[in-house]
PDB file as gemmi writes it, atoms N, CA and C in Angstrom:
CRYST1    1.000    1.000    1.000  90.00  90.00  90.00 P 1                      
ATOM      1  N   UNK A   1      12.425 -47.673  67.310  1.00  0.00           N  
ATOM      2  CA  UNK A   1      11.309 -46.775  67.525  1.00  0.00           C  
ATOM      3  C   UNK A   1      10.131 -47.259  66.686  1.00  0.00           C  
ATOM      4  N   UNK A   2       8.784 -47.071  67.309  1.00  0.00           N  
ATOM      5  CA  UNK A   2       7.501 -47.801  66.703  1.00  0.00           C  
ATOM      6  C   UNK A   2       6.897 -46.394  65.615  1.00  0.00           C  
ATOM      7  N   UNK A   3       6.616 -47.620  64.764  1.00  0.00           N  
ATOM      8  CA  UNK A   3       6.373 -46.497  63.375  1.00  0.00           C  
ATOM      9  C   UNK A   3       4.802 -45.211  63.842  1.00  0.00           C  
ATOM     10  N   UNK A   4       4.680 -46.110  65.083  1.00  0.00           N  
ATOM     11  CA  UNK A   4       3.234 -45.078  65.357  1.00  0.00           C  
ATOM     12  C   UNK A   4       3.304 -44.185  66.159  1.00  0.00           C  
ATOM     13  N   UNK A   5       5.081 -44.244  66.989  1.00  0.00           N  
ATOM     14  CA  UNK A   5       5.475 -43.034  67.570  1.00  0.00           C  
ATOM     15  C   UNK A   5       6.258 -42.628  66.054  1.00  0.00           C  
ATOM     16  N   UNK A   6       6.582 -42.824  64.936  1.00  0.00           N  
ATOM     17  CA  UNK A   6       7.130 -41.399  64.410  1.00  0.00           C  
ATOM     18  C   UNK A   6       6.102 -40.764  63.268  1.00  0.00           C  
ATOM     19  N   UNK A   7       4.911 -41.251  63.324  1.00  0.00           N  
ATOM     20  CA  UNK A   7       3.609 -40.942  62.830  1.00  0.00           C  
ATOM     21  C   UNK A   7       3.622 -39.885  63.638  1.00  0.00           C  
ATOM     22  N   UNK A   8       3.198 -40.160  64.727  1.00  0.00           N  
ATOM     23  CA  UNK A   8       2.637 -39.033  65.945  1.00  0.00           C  
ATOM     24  C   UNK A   8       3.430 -38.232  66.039  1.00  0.00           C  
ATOM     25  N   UNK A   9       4.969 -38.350  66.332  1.00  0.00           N  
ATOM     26  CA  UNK A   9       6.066 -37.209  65.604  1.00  0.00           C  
ATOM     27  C   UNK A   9       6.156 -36.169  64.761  1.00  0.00           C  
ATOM     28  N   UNK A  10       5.575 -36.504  63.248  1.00  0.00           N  
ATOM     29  CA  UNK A  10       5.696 -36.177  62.090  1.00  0.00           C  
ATOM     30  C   UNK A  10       4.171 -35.340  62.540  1.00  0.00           C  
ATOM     31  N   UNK A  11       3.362 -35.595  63.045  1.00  0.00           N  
ATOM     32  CA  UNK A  11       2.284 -34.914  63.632  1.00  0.00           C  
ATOM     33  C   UNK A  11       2.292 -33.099  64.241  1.00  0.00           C  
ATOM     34  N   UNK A  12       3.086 -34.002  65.241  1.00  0.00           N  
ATOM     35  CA  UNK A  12       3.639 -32.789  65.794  1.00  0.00           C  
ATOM     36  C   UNK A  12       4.516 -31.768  65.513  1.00  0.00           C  
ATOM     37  N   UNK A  13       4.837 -32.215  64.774  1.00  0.00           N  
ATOM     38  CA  UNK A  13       6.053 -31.415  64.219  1.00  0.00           C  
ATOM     39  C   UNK A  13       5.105 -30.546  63.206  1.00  0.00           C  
ATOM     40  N   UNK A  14       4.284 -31.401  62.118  1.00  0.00           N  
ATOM     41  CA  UNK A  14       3.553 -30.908  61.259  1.00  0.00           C  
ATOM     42  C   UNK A  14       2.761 -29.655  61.841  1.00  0.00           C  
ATOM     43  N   UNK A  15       1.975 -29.855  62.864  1.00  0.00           N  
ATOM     44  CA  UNK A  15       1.095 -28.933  63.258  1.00  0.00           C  
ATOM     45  C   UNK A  15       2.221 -27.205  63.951  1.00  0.00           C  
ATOM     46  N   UNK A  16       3.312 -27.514  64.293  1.00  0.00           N  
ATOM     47  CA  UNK A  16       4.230 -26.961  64.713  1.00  0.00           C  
ATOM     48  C   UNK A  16       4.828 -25.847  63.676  1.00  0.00           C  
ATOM     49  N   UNK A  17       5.201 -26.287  62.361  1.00  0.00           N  
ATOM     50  CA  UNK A  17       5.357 -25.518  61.274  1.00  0.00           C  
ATOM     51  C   UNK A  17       4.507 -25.418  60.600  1.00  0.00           C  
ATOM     52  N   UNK A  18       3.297 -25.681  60.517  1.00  0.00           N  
ATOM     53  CA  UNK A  18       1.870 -24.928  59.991  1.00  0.00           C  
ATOM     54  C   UNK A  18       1.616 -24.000  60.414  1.00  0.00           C  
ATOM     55  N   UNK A  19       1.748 -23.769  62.168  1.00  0.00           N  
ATOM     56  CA  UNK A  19       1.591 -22.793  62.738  1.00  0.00           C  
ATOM     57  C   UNK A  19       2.356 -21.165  63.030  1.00  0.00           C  
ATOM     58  N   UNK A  20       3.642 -21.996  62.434  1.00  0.00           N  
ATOM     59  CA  UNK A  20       4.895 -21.061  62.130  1.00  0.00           C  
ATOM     60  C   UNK A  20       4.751 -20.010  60.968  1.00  0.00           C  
ATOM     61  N   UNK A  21       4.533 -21.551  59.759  1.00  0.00           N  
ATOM     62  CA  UNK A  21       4.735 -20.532  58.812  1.00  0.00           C  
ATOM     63  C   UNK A  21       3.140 -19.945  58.135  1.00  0.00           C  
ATOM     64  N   UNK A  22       2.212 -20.103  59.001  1.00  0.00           N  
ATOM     65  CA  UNK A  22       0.500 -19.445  58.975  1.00  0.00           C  
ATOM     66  C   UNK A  22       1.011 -18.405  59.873  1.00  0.00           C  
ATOM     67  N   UNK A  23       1.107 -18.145  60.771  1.00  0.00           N  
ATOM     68  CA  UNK A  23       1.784 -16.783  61.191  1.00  0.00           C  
ATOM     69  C   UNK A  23       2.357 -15.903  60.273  1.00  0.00           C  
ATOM     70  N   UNK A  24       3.585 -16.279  59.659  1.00  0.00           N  
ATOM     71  CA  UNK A  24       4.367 -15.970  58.810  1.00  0.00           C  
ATOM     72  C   UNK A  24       3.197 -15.351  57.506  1.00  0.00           C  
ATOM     73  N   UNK A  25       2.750 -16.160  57.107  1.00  0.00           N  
ATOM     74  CA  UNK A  25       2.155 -15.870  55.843  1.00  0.00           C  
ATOM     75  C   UNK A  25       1.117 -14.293  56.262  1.00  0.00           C  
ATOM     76  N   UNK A  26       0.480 -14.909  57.736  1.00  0.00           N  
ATOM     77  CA  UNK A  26      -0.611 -13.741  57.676  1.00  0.00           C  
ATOM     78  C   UNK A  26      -0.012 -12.443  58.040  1.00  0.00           C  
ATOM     79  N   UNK A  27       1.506 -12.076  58.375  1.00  0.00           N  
ATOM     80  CA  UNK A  27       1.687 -10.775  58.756  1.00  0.00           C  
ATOM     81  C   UNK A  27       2.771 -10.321  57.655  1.00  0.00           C  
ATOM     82  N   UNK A  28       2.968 -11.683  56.599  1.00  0.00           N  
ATOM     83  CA  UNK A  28       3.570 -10.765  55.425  1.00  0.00           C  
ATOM     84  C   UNK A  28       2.353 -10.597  54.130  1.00  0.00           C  
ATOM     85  N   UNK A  29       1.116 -10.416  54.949  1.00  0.00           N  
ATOM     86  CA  UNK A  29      -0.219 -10.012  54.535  1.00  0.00           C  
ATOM     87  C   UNK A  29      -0.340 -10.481  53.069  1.00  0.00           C  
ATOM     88  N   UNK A  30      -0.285 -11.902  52.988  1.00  0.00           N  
ATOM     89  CA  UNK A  30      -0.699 -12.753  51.641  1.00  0.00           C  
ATOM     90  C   UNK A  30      -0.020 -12.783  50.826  1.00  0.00           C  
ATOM     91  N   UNK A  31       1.587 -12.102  50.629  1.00  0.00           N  
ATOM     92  CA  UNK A  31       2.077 -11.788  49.563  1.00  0.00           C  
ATOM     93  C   UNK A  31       2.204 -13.182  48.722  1.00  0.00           C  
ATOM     94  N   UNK A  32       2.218 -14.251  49.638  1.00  0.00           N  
ATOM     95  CA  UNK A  32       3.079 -15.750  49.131  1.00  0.00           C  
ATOM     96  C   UNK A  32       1.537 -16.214  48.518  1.00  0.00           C  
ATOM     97  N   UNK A  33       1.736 -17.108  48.054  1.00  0.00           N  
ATOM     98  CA  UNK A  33       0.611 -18.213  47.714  1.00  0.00           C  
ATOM     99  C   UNK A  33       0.836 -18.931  49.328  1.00  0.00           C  
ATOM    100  N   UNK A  34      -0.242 -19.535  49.568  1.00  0.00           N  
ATOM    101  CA  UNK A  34      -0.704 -20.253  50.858  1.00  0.00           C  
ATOM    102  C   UNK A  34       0.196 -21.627  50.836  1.00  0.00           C  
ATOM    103  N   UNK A  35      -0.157 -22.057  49.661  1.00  0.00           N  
ATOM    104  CA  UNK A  35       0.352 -23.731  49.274  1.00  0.00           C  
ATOM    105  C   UNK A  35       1.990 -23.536  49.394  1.00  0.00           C  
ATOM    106  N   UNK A  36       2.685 -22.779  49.177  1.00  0.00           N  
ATOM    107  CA  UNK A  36       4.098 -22.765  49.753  1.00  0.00           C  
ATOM    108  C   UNK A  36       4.447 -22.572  50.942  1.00  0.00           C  
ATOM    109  N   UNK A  37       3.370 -22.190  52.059  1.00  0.00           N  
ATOM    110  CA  UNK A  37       4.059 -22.559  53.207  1.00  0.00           C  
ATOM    111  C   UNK A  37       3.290 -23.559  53.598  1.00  0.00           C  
ATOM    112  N   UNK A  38       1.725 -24.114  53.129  1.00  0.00           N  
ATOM    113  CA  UNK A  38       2.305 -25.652  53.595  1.00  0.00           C  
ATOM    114  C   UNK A  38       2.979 -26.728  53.051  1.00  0.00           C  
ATOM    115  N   UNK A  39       3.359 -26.516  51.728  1.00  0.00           N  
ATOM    116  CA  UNK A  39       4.389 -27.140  51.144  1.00  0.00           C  
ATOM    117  C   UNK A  39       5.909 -27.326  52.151  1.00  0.00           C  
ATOM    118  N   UNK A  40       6.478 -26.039  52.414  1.00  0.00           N  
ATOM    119  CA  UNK A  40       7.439 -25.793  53.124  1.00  0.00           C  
ATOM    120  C   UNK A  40       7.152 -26.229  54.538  1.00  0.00           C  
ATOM    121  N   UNK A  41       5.812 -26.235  55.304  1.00  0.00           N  
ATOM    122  CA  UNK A  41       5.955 -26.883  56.095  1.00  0.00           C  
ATOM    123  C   UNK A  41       5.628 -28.672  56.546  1.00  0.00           C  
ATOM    124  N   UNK A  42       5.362 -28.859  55.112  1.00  0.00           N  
ATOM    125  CA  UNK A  42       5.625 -30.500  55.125  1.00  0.00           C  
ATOM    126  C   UNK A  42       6.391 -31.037  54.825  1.00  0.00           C  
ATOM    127  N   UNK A  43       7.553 -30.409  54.245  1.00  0.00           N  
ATOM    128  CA  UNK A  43       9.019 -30.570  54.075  1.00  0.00           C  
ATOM    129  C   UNK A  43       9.918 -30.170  55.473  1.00  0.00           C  
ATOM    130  N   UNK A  44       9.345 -29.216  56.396  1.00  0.00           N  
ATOM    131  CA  UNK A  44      10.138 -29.000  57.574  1.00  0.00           C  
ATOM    132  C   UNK A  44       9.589 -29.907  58.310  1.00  0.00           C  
ATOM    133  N   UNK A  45       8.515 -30.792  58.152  1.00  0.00           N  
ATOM    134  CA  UNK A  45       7.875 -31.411  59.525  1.00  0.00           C  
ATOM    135  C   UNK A  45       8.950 -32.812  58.816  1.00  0.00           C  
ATOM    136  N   UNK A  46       8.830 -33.387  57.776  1.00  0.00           N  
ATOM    137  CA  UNK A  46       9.940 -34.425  57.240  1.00  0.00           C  
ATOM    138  C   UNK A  46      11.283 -34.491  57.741  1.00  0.00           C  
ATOM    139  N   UNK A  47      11.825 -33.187  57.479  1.00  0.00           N  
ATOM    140  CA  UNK A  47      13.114 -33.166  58.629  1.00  0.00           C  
ATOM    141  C   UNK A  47      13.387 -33.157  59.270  1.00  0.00           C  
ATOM    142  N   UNK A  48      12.662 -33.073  60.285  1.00  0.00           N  
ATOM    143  CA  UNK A  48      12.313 -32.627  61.916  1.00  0.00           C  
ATOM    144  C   UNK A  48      12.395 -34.313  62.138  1.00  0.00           C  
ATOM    145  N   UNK A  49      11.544 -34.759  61.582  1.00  0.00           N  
ATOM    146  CA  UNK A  49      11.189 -36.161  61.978  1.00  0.00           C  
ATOM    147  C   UNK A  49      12.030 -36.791  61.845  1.00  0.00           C  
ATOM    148  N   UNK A  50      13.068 -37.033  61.041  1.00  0.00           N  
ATOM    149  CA  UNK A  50      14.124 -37.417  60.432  1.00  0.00           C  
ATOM    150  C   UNK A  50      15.125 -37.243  61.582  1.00  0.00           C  
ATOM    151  N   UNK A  51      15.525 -36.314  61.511  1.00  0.00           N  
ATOM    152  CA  UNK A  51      16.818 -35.692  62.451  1.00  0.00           C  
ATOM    153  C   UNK A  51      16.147 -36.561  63.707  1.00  0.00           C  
ATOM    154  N   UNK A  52      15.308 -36.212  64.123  1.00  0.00           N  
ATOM    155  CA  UNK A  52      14.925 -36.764  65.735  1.00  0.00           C  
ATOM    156  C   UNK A  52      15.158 -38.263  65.883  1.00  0.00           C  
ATOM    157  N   UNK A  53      14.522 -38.608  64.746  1.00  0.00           N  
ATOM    158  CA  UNK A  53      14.648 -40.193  65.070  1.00  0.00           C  
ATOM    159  C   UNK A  53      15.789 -40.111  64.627  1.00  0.00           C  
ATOM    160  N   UNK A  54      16.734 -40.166  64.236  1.00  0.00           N  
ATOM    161  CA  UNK A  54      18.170 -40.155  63.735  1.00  0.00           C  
ATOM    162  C   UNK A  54      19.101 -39.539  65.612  1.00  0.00           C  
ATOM    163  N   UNK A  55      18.868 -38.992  65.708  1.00  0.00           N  
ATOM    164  CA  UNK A  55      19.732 -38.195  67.019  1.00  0.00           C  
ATOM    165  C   UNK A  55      19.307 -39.012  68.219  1.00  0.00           C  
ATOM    166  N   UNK A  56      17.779 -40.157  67.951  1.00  0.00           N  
ATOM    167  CA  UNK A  56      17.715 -41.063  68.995  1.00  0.00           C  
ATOM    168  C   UNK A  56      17.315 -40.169  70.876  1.00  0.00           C  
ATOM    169  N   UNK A  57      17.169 -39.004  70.513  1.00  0.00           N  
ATOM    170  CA  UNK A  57      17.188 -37.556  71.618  1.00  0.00           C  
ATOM    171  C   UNK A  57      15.596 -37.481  72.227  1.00  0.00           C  
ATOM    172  N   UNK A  58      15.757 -38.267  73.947  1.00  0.00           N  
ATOM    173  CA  UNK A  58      14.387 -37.446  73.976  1.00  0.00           C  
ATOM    174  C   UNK A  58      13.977 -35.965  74.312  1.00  0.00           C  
ATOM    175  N   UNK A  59      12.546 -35.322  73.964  1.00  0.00           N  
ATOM    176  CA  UNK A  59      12.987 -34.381  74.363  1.00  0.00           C  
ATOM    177  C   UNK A  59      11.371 -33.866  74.342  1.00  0.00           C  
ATOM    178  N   UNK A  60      10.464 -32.760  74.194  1.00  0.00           N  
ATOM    179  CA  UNK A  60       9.355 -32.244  74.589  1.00  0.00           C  
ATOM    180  C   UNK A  60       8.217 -32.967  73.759  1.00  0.00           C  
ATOM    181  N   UNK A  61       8.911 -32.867  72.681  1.00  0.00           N  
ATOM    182  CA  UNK A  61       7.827 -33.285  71.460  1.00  0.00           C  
ATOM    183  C   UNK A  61       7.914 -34.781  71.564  1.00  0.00           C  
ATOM    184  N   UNK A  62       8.469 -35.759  72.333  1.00  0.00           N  
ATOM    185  CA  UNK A  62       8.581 -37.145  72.716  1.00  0.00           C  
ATOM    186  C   UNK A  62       7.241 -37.132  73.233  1.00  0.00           C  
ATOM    187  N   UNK A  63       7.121 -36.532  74.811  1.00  0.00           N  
ATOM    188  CA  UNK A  63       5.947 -36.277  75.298  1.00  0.00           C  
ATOM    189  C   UNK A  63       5.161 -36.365  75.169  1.00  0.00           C  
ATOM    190  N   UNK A  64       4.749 -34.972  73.956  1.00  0.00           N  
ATOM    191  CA  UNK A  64       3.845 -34.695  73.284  1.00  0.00           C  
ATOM    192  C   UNK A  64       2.602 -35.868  72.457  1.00  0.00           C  
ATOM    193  N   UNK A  65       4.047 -36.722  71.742  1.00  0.00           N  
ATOM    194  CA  UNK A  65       3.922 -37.773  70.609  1.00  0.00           C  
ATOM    195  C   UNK A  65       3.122 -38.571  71.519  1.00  0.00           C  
ATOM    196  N   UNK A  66       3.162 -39.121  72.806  1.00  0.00           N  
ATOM    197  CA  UNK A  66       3.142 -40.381  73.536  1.00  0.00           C  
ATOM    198  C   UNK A  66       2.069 -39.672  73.975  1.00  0.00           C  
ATOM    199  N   UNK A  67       0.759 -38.556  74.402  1.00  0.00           N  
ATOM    200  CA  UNK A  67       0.102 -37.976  75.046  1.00  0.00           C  
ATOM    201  C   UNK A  67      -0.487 -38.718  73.776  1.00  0.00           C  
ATOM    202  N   UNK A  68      -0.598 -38.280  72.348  1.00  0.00           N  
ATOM    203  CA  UNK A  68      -1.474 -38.660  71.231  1.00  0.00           C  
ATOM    204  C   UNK A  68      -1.800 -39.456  70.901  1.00  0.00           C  
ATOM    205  N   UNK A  69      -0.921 -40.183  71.495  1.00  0.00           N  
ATOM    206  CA  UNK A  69      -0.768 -41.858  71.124  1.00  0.00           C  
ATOM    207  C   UNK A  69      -1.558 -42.561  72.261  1.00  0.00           C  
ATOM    208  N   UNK A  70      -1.806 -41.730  73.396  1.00  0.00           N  
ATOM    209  CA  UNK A  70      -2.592 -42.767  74.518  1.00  0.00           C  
ATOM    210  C   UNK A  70      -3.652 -41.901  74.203  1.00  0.00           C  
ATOM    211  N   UNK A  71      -4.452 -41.132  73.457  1.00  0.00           N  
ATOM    212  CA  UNK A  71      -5.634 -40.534  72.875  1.00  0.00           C  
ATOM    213  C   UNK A  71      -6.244 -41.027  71.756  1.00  0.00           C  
ATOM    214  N   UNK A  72      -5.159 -41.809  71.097  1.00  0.00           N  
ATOM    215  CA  UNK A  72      -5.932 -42.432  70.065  1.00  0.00           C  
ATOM    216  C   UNK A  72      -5.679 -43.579  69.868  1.00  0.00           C  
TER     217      UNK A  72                                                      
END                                                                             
């Protein structure tokens, strides 16, 4: 696998649990500091990326990766 599809991966994934846990943060109405869920979600976008390229599995976020990749 080309290191600029698991860039674009780690992308997606990233923007994926930013969005998770920014949800999260805004309806448990600020209690957290901000920087722990994107902390936590740059540690979930790491594993994500990991596991995938590891499981060798295509699957939505493949797609996704390869749409970004012919955009940029």
């Amino acid at each position: 696998m080309l290191t600029k599809h698991k860039i674009t991966l780690f992308i997606v994934y990233l923007i994926l649990f930013t969005a998770i846990f920014g949800m999260i943060d805004y309806y448990a109405y600020d209690i957290l500091n901000p920087w722990i869920f994107l902390g936590l979600s740059l540690i979930s976008a790491a594993w994500a990326t990991y596991t995938h390229v590891k499981h060798h599995q295509k699957t939505k976020a493949d797609e996704i990766a390869k749409d970004i990749e012919e955009i940029l």
